[in-house]
N, C-alpha and C positions, 0 to 999 in steps of 0.2 A: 824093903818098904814096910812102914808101920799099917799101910792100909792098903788092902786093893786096888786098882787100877785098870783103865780101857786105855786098849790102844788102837787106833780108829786111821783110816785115811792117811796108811803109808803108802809114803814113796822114795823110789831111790833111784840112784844112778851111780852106776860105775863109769870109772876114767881110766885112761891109759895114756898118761906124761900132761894131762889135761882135755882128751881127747873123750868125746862121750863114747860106750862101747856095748855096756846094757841099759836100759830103764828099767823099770819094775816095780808090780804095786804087791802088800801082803797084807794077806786077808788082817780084818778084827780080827783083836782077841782080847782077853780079861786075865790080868796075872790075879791071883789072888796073895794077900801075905805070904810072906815068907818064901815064894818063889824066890830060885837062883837063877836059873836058865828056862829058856824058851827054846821052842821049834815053831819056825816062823814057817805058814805055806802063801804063797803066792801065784803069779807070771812075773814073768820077763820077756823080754825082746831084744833083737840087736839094735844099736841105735842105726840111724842112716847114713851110707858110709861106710860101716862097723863089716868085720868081718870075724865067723870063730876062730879064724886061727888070731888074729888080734888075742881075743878071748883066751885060749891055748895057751896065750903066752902067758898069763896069769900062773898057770901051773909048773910050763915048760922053764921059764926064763928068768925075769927079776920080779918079783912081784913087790920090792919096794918101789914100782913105776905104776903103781893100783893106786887110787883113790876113790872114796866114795862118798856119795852126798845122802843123805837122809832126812826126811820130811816127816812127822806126824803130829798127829792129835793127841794128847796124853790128861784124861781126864780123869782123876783122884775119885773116890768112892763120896759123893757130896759135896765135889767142889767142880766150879764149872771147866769146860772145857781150854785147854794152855796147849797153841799150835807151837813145837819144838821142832828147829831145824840147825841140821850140823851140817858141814860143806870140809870136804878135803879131808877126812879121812882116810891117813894110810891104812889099806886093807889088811895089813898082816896086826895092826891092833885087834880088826875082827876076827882074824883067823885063830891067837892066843888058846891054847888050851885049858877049863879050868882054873884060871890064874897062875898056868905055868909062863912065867915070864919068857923063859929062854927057849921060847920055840918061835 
């Protein structure tokens, strides 16, 4: 980014084949330029319904059956606040190491 940024009133959800299985909110934070990566803290919960081995199975099984939604606030250093929201997200985009494609 050429300028800093707040990131405000996230929220997310994990799915399994379309099925809710976490929610989750993570804290504010502020990138400043030139930031590449974050460490994002939050909660989560299981959704209702949900069970961890549901959950487990993210690790254990196929995790191209992970999708995730994401919600927030993204407000530019003097520019007003823009609500950004992505839906269906396959999880192993977020999981990428680095920009190592092949993992």
């Amino acid at each position: 980014p050429q300028v800093g940024f707040s990131v405000t009133d996230i929220e997310g959800k994990l799915y399994m084949s379309g099925t809710p299985l976490i929610e989750g909110k993570a804290d504010d934070y502020y990138v400043p330029n030139g930031t590449e990566r974050i460490t994002l803290t939050g909660t989560a919960s299981l959704c209702p319904g949900a069970s961890i081995l549901d959950v487990l199975g993210l690790i254990l099984f196929d995790p191209e059956l992970y999708t995730v939604d994401i919600k927030a606030v993204i407000t530019d250093d003097g520019a007003a606040p823009v609500v950004k929201e992505v839906k269906n997200i396959p999880i192993l985009t977020l999981l990428k190491k680095d920009g190592n494609e092949n993992e």
